[in-house]
mmCIF file of the protein (N, C-alpha, C, O) and its ligand, coordinates in Angstrom:
data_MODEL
# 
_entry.id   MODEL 
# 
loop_
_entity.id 
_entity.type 
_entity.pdbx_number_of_molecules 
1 polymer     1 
2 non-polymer 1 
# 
_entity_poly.entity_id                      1 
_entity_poly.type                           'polypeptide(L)' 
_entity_poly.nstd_linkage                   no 
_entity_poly.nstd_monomer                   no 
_entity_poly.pdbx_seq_one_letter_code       
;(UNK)(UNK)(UNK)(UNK)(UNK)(UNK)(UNK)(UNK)(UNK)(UNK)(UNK)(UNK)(UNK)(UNK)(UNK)(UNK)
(UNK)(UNK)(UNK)(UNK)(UNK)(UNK)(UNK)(UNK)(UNK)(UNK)(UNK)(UNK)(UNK)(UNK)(UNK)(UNK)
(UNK)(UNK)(UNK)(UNK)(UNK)(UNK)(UNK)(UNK)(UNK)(UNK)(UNK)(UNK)(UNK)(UNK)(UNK)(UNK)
(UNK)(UNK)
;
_entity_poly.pdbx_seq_one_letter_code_can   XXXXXXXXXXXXXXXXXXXXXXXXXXXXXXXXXXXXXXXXXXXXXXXXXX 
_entity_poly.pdbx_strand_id                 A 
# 
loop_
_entity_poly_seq.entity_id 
_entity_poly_seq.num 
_entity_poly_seq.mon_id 
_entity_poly_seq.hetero 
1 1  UNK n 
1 2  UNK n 
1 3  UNK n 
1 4  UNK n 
1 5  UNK n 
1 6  UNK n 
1 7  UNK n 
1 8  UNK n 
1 9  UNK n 
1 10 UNK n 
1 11 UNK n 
1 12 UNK n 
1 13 UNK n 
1 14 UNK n 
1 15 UNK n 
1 16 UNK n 
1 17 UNK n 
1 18 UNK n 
1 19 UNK n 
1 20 UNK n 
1 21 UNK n 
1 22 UNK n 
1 23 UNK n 
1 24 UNK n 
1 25 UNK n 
1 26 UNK n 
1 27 UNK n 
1 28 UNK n 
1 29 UNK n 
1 30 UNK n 
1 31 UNK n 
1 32 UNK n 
1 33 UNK n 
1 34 UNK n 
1 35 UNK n 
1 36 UNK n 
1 37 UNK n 
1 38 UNK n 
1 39 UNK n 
1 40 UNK n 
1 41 UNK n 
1 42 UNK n 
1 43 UNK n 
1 44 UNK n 
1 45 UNK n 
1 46 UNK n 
1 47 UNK n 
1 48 UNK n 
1 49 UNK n 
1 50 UNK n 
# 
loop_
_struct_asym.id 
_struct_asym.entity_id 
A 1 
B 2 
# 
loop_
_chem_comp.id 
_chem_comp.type 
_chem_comp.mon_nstd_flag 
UNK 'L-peptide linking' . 
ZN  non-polymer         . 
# 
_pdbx_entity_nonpoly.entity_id   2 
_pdbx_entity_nonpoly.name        ? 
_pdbx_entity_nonpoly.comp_id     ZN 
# 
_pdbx_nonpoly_scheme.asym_id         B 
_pdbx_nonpoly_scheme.entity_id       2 
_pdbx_nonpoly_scheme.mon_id          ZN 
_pdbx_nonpoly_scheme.ndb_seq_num     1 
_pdbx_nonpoly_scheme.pdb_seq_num     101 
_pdbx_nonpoly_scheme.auth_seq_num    101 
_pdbx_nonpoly_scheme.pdb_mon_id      ZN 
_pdbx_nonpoly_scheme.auth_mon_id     ZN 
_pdbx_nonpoly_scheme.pdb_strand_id   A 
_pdbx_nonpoly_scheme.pdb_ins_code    . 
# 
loop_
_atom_site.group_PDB 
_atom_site.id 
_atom_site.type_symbol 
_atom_site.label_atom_id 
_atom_site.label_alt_id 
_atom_site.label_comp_id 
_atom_site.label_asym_id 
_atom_site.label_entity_id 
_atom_site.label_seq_id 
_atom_site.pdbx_PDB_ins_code 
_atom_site.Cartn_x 
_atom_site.Cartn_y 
_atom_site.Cartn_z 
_atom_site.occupancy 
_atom_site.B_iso_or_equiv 
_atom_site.pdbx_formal_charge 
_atom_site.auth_seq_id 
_atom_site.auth_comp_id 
_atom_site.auth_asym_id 
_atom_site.auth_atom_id 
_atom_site.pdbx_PDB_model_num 
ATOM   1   N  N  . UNK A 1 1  ? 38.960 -0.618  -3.919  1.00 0.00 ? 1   UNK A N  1 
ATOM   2   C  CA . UNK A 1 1  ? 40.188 -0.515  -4.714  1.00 0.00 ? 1   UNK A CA 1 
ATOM   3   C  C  . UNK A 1 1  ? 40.864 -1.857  -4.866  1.00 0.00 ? 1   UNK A C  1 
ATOM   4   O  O  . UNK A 1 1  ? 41.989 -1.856  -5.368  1.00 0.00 ? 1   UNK A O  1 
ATOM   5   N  N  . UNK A 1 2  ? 40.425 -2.778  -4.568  1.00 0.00 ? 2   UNK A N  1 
ATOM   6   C  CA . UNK A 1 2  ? 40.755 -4.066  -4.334  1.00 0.00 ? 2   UNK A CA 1 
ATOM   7   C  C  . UNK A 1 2  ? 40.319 -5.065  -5.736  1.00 0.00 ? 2   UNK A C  1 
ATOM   8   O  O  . UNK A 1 2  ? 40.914 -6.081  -6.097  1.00 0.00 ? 2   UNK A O  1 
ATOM   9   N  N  . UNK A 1 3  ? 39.169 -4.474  -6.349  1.00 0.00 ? 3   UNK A N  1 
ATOM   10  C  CA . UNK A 1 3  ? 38.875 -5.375  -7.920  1.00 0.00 ? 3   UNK A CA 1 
ATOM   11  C  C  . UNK A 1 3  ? 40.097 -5.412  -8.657  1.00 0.00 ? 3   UNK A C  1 
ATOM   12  O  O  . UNK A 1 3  ? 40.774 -4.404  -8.861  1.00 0.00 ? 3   UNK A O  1 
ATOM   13  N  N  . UNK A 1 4  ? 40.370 -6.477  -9.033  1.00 0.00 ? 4   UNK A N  1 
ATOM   14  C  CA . UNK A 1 4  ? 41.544 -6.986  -10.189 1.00 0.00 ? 4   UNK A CA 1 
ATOM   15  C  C  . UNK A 1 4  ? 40.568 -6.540  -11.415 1.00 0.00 ? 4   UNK A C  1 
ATOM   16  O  O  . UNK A 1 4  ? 39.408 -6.134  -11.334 1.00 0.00 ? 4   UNK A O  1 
ATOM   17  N  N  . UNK A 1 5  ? 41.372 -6.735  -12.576 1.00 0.00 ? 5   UNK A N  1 
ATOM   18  C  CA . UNK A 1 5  ? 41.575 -6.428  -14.210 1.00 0.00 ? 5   UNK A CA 1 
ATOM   19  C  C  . UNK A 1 5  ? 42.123 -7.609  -14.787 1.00 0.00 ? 5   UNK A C  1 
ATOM   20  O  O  . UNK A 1 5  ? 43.116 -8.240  -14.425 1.00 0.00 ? 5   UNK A O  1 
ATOM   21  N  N  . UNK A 1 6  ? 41.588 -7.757  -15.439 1.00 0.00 ? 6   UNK A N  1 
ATOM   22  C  CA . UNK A 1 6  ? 42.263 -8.720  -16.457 1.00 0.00 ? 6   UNK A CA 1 
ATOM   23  C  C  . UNK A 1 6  ? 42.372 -8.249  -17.641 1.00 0.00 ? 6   UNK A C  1 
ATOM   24  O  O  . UNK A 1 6  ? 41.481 -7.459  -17.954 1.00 0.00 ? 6   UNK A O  1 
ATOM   25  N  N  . UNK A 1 7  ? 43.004 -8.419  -18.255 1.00 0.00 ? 7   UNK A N  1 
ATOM   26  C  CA . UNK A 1 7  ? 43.813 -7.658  -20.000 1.00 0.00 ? 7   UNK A CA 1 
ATOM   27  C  C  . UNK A 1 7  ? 44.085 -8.884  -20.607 1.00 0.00 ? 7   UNK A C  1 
ATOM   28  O  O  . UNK A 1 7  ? 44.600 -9.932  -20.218 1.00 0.00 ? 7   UNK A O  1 
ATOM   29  N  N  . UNK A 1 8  ? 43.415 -8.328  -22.087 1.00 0.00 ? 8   UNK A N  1 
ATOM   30  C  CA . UNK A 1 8  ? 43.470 -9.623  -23.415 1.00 0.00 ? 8   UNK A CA 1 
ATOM   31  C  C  . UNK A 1 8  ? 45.078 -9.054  -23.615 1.00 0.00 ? 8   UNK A C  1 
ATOM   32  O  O  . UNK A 1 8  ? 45.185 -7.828  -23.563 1.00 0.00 ? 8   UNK A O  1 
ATOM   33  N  N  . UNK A 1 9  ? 46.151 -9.724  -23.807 1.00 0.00 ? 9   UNK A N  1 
ATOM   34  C  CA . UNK A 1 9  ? 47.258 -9.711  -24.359 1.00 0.00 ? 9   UNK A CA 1 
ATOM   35  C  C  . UNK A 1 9  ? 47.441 -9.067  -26.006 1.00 0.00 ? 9   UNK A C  1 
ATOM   36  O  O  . UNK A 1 9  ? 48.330 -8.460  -26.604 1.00 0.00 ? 9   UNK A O  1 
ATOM   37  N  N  . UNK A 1 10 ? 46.460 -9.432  -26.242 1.00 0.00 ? 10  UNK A N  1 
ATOM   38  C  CA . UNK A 1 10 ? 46.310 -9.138  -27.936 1.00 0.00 ? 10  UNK A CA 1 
ATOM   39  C  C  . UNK A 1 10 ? 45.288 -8.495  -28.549 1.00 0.00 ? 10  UNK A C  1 
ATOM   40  O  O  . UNK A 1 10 ? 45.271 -8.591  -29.776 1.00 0.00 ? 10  UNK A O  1 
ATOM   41  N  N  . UNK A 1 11 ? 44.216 -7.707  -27.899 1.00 0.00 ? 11  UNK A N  1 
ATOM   42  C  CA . UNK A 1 11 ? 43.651 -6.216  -28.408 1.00 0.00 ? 11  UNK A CA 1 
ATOM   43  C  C  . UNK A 1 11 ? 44.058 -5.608  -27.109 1.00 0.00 ? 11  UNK A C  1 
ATOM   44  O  O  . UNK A 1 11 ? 43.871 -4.400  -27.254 1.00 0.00 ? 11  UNK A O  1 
ATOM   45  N  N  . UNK A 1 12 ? 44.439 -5.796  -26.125 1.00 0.00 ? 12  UNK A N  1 
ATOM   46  C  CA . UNK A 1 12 ? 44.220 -4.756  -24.394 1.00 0.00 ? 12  UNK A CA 1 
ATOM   47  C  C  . UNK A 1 12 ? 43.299 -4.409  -23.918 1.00 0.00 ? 12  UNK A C  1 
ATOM   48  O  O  . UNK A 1 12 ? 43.189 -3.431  -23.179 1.00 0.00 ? 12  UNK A O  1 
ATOM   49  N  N  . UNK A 1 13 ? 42.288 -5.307  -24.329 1.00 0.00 ? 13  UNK A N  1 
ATOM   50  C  CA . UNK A 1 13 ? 40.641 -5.502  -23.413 1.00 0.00 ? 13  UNK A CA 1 
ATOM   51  C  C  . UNK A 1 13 ? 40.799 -5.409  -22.522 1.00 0.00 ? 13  UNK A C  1 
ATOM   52  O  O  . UNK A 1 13 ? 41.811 -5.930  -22.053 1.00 0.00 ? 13  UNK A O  1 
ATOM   53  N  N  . UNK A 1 14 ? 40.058 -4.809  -21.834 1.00 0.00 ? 14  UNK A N  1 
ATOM   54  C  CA . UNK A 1 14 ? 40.361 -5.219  -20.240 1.00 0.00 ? 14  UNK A CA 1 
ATOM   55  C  C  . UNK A 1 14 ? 39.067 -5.091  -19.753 1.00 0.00 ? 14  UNK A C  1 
ATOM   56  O  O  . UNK A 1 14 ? 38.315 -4.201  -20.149 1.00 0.00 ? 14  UNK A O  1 
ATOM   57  N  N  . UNK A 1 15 ? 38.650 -6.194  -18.642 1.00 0.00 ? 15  UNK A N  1 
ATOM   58  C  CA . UNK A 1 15 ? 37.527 -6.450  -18.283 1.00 0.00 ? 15  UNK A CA 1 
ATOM   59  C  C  . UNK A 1 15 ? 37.837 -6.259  -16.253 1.00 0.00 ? 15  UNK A C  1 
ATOM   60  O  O  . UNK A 1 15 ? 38.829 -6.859  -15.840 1.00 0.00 ? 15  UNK A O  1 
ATOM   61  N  N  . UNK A 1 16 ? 37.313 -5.768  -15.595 1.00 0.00 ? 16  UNK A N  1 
ATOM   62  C  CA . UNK A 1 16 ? 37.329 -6.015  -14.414 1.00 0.00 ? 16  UNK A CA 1 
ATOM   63  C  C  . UNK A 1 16 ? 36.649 -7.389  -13.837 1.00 0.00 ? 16  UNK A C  1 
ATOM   64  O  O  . UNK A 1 16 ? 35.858 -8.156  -14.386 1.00 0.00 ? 16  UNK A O  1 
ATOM   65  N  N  . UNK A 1 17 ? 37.359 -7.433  -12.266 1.00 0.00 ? 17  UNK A N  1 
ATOM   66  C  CA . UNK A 1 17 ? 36.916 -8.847  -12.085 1.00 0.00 ? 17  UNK A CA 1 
ATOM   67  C  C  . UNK A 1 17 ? 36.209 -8.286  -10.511 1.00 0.00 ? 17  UNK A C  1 
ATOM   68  O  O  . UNK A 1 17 ? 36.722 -7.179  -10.348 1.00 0.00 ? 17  UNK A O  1 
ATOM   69  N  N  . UNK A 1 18 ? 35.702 -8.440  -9.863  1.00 0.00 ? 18  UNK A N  1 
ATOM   70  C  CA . UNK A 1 18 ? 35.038 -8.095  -8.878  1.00 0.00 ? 18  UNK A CA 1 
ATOM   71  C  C  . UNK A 1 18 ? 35.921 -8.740  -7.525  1.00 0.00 ? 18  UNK A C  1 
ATOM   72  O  O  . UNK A 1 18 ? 36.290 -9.911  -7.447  1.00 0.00 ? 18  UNK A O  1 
ATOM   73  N  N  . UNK A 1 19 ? 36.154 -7.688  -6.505  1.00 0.00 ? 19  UNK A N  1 
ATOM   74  C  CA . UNK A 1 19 ? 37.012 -8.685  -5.429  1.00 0.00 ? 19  UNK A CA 1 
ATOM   75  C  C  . UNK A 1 19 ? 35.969 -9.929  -5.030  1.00 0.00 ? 19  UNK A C  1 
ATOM   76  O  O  . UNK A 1 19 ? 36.475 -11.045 -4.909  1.00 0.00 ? 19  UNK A O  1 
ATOM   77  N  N  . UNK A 1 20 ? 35.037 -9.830  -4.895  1.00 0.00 ? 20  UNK A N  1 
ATOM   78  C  CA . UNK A 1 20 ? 34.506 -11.439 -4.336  1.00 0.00 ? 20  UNK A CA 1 
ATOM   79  C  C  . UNK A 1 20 ? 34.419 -12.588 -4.916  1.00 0.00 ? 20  UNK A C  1 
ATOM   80  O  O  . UNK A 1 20 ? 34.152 -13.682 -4.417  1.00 0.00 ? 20  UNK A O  1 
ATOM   81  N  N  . UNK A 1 21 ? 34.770 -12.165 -6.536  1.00 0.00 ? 21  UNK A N  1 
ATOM   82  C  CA . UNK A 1 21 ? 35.257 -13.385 -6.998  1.00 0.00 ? 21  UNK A CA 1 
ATOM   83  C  C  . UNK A 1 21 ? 36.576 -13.978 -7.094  1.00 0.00 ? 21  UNK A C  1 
ATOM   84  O  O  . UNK A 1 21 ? 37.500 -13.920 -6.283  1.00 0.00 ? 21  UNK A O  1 
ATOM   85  N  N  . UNK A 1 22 ? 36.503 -14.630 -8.360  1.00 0.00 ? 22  UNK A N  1 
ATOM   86  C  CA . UNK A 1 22 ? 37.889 -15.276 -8.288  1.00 0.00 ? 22  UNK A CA 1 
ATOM   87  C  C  . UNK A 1 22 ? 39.492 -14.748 -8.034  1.00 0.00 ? 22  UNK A C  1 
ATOM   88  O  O  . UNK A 1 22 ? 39.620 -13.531 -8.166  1.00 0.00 ? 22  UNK A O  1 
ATOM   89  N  N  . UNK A 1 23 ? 40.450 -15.333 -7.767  1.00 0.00 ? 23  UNK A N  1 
ATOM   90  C  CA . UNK A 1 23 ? 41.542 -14.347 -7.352  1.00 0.00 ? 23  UNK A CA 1 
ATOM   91  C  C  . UNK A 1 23 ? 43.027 -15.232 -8.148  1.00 0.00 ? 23  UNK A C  1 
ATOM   92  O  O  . UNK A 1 23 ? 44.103 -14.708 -8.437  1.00 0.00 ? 23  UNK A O  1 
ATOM   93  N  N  . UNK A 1 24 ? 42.621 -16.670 -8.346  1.00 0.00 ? 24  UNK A N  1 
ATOM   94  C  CA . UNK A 1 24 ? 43.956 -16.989 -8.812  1.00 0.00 ? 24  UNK A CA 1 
ATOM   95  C  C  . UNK A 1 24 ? 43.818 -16.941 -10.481 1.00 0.00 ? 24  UNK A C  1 
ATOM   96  O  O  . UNK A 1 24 ? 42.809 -16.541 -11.061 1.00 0.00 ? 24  UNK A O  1 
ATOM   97  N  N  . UNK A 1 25 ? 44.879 -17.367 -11.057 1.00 0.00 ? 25  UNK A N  1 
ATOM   98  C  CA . UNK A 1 25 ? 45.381 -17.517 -12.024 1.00 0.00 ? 25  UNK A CA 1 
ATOM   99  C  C  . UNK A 1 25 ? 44.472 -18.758 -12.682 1.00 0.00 ? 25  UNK A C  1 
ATOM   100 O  O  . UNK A 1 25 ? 43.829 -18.583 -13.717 1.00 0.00 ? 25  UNK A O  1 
ATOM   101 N  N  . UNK A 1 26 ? 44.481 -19.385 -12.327 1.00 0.00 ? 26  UNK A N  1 
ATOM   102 C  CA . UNK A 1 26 ? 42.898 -20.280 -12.925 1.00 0.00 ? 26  UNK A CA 1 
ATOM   103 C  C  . UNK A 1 26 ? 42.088 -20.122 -12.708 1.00 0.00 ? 26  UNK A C  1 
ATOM   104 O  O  . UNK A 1 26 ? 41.291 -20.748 -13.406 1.00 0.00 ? 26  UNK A O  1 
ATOM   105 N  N  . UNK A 1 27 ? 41.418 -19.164 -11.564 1.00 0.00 ? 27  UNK A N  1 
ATOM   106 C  CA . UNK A 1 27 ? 39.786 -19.357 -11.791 1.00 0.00 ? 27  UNK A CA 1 
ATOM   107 C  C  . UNK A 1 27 ? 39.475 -17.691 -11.706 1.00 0.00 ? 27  UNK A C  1 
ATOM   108 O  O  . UNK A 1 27 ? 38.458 -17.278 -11.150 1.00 0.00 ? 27  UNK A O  1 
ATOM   109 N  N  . UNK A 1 28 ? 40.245 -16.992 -12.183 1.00 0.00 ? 28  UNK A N  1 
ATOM   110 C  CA . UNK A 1 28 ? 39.781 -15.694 -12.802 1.00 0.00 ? 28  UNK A CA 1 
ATOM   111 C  C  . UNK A 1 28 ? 39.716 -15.962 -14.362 1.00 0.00 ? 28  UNK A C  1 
ATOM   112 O  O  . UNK A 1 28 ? 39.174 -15.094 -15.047 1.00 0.00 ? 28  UNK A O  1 
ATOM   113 N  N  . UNK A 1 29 ? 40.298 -17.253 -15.065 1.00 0.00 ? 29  UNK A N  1 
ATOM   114 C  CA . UNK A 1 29 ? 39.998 -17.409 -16.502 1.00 0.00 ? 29  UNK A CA 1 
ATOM   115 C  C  . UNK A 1 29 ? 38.229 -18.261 -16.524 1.00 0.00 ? 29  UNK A C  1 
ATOM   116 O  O  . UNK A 1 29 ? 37.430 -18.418 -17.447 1.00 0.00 ? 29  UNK A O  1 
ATOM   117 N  N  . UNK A 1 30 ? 38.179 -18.656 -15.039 1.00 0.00 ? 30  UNK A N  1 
ATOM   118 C  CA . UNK A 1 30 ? 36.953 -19.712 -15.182 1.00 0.00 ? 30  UNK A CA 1 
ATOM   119 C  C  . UNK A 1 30 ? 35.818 -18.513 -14.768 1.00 0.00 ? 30  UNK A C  1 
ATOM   120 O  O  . UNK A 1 30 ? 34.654 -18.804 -15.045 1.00 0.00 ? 30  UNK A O  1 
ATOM   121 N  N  . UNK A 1 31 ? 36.076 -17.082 -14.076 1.00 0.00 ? 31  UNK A N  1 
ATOM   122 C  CA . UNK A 1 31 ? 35.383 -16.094 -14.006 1.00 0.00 ? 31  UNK A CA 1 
ATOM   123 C  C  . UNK A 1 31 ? 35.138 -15.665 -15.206 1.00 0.00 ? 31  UNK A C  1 
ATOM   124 O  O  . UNK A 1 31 ? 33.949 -15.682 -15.528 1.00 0.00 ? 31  UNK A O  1 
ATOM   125 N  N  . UNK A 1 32 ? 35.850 -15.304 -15.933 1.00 0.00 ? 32  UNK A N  1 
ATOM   126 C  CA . UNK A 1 32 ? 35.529 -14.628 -16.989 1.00 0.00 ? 32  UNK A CA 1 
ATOM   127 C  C  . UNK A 1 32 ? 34.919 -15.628 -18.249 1.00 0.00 ? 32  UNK A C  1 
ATOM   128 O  O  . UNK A 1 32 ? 34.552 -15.023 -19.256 1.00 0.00 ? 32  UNK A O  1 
ATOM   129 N  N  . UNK A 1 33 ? 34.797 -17.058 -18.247 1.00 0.00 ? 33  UNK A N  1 
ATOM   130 C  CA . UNK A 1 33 ? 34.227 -17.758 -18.945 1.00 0.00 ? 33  UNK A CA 1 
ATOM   131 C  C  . UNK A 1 33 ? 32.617 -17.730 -18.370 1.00 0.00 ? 33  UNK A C  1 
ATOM   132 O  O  . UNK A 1 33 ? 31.613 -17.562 -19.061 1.00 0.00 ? 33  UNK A O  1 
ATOM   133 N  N  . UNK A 1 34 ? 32.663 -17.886 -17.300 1.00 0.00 ? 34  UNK A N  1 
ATOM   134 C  CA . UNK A 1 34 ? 31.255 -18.173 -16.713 1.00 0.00 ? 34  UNK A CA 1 
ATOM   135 C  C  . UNK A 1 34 ? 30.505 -17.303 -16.850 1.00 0.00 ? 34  UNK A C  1 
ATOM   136 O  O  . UNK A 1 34 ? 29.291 -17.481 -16.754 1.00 0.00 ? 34  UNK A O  1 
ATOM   137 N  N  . UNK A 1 35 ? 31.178 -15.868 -17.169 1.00 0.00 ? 35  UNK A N  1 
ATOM   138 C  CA . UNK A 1 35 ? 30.105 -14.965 -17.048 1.00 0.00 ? 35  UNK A CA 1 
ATOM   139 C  C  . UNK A 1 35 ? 30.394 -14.564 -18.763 1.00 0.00 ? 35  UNK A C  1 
ATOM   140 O  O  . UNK A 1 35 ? 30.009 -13.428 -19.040 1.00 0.00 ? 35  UNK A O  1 
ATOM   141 N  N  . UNK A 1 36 ? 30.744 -15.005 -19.419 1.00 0.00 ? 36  UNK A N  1 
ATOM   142 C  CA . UNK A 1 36 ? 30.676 -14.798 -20.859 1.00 0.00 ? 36  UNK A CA 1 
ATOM   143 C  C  . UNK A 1 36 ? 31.221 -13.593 -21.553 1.00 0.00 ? 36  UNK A C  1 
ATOM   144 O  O  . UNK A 1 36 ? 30.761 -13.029 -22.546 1.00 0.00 ? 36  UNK A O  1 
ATOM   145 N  N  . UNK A 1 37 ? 32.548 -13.227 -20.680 1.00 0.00 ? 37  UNK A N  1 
ATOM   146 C  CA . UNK A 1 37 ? 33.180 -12.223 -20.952 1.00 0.00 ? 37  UNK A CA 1 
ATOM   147 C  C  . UNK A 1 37 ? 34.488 -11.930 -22.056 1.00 0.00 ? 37  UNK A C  1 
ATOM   148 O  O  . UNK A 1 37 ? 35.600 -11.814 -21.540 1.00 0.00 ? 37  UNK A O  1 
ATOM   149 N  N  . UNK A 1 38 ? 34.380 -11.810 -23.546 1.00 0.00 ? 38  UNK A N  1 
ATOM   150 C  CA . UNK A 1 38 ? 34.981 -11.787 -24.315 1.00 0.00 ? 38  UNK A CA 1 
ATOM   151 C  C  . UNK A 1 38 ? 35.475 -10.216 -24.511 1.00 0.00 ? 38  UNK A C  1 
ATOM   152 O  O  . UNK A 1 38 ? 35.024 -9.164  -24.057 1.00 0.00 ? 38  UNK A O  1 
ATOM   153 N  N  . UNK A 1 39 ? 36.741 -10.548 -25.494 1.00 0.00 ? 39  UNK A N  1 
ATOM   154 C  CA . UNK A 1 39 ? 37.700 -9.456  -25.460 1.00 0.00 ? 39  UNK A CA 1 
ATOM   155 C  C  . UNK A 1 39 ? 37.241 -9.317  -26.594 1.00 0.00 ? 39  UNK A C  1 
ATOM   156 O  O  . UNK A 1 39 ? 36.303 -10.010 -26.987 1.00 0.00 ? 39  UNK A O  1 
ATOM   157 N  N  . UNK A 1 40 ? 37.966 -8.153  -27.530 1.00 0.00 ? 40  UNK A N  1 
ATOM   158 C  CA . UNK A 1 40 ? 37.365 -7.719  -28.956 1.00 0.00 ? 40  UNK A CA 1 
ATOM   159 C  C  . UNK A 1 40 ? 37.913 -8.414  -30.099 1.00 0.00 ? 40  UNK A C  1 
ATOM   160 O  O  . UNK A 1 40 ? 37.517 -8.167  -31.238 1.00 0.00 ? 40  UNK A O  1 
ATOM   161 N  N  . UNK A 1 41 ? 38.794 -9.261  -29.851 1.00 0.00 ? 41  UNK A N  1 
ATOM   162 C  CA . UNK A 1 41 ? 39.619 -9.779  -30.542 1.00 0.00 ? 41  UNK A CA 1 
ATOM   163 C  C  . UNK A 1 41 ? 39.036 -10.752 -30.955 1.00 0.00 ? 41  UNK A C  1 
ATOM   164 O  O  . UNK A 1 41 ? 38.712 -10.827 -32.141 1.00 0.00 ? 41  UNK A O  1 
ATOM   165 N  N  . UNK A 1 42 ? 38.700 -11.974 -29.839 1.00 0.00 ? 42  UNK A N  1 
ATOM   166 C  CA . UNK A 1 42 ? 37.652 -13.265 -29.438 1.00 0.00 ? 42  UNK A CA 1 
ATOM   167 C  C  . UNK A 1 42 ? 38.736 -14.091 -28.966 1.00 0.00 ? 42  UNK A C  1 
ATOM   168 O  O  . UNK A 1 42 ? 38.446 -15.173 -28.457 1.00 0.00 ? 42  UNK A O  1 
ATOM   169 N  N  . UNK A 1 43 ? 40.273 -13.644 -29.086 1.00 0.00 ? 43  UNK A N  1 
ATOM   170 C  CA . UNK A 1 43 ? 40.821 -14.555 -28.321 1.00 0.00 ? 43  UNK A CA 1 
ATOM   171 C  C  . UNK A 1 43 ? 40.807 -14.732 -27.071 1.00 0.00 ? 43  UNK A C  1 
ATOM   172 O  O  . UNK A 1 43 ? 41.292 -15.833 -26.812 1.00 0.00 ? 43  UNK A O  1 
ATOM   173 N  N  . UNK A 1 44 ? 40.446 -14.112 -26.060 1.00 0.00 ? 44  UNK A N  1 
ATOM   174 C  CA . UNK A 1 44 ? 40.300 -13.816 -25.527 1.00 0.00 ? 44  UNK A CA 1 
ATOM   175 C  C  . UNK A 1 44 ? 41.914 -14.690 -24.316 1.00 0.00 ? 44  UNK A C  1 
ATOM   176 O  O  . UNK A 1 44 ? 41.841 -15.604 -23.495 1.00 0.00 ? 44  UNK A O  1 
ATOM   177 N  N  . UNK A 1 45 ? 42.767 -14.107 -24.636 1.00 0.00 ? 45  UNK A N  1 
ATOM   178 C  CA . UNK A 1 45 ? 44.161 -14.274 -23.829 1.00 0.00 ? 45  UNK A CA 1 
ATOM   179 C  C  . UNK A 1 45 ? 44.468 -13.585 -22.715 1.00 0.00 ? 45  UNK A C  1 
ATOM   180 O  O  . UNK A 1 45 ? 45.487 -12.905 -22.596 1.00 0.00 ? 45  UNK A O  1 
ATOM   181 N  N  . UNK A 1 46 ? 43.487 -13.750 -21.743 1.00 0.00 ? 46  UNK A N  1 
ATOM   182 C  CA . UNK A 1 46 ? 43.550 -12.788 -20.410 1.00 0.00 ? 46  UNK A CA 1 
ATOM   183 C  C  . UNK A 1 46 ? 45.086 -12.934 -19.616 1.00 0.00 ? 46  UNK A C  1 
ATOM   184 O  O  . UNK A 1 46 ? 45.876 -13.875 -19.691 1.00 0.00 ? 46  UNK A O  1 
ATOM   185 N  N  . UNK A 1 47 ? 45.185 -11.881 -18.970 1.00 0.00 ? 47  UNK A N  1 
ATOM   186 C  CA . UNK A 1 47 ? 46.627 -12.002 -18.066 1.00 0.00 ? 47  UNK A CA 1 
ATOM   187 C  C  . UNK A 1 47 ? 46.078 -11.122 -17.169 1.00 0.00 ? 47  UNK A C  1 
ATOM   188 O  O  . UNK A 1 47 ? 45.173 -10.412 -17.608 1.00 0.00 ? 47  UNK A O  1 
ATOM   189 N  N  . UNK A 1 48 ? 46.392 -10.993 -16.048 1.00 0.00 ? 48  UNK A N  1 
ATOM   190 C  CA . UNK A 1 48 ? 45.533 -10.718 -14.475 1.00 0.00 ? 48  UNK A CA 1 
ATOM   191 C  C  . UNK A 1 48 ? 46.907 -9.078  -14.548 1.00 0.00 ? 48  UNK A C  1 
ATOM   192 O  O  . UNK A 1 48 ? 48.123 -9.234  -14.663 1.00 0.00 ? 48  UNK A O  1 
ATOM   193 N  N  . UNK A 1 49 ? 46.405 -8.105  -14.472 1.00 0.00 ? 49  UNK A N  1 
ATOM   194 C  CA . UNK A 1 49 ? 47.050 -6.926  -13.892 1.00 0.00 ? 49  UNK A CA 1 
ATOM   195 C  C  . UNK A 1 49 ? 47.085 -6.405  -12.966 1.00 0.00 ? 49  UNK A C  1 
ATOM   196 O  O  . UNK A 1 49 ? 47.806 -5.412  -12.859 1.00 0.00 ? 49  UNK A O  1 
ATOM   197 N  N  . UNK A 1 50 ? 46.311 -6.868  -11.903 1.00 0.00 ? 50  UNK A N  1 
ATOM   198 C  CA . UNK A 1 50 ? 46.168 -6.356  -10.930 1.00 0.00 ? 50  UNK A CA 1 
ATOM   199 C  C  . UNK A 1 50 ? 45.487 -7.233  -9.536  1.00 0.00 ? 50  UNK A C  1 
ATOM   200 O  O  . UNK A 1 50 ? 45.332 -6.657  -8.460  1.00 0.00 ? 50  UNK A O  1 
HETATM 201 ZN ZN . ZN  B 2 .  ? 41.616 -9.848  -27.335 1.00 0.00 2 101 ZN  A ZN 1 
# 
């Protein structure tokens, strides 16, 4: 119960992030780059929810 979410601001994508990865505010955006995780939009404007 511990995986964070991240949400595109601007469609409400939301992608989970796995607890063993990243946890801050910069490198849950460098998680979700590395693993090539786009929102539907393509802006992809993540904000951490959890
Ligand atoms: Zn989006």
């Amino acid at each position: 119960m511990s995986d964070f979410i991240a949400r595109c601001r601007k469609c409400k994508s939301k992608v989970i992030i796995p607890d063993q990865g990243p946890c801050t505010d910069l490198e849950y955006r460098e998680y979700l780059e590395g693993y090539g995780k786009n929102c539907k939009c393509g802006r992809n404007d993540w904000e951490l929810l959890a």
